[in-house]
C-alpha positions, 0 to 999 in steps of 0.5 A: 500500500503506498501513501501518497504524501501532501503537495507541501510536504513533497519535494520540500524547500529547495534548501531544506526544512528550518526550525522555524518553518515547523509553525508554519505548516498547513493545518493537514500536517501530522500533529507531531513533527520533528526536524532533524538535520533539515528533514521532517520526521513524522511521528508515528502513533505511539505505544501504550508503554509509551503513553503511560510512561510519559504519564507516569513522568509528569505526574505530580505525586508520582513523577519528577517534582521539580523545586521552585523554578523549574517546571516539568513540559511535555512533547514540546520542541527545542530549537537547537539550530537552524535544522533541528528541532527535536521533540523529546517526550519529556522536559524539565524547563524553567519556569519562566520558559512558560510564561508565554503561552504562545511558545511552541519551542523552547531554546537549549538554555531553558531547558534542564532535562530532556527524557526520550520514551523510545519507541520502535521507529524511534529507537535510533534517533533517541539512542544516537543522533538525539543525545548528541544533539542535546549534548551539543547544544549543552543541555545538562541532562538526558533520561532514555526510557525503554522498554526491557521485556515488559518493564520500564529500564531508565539511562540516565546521563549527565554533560560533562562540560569538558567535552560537551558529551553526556556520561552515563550515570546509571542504569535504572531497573524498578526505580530510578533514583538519582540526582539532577540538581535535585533529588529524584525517586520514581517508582517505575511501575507504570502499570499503576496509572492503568486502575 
């Protein structure tokens, strides 16, 4: 079965697609796009895992319960250049950053933490091309979020400022504890958001 893609999508700017032209496509376009190095990547229907995992991250009691300051976003972009535009599934951003309510991207120096819930169409970009774009446009942080038999494992990684790549600082099975520049405890069975 081939689909055929819109007249706006196909064959795109001659120069390749900019961060800023995410807000102005047409209103047929898919409702989760990113930009990765000038190309459009559509989303495609997410996972249960997915869903509830994202859930179980932003929930207030359960969740990342960032200090005062700091405010916890989700499937919001980050412009980090010209061509990118990525859209993790979770964001630890400061407060003010959401002031605006017209904002659809935030920029690199708003952001603390990004969380990526990977997916199977999603599994190389979140493992790979993702972190180092993150890292190169040095934000702090990077949660990855996968799904290991039937449980939830959580990469957790820290910048190291040095040589702007993120080291790993646990792997997290069952619960993830660690420290982001406050304490964090999840417990990690999303299954508990079901009933």
């Amino acid at each position: 079965m081939t689909t055929a893609f819109p007249e706006w999508f196909y064959p795109g700017p001659k120069d390749g697609w900019t961060a800023d032209m995410l807000d102005d496509l047409p209103p047929d376009a898919p409702r989760r796009v990113e930009l990765i190095d000038g190309s459009l990547i559509m989303m495609s229907p997410q996972t249960q895992f997915h869903m509830l995992m994202i859930n179980l991250l932003i929930d207030r009691e359960l969740g990342i319960r960032p200090p005062e300051g700091l405010a916890v976003a989700r499937e919001m972009s980050v412009t980090l250049g010209l061509r990118q535009r990525p859209e993790p599934d979770v964001l630890v951003v400061k407060r003010e950053a959401m002031e605006d309510l017209s904002k659809t991207s935030y920029t690199p120096d708003e952001v603390h933490l990004v969380v990526e819930v990977v997916a199977p169409d999603s599994e190389e970009r979140d493992r790979s091309a993702k972190p180092i774009k993150y890292s190169n446009a040095g934000i702090k942080f990077l949660w990855r979020v996968e799904l290991e038999e039937r449980d939830a494992v959580a990469y957790t990684y820290e910048l190291d400022p040095a040589v702007r790549a993120y080291v790993p600082t646990g792997i997290h099975r069952g619960r993830l504890r660690t420290d982001i520049g406050f304490d964090v405890d999840i417990d990690l069975d999303f299954r508990k958001l079901i009933g």
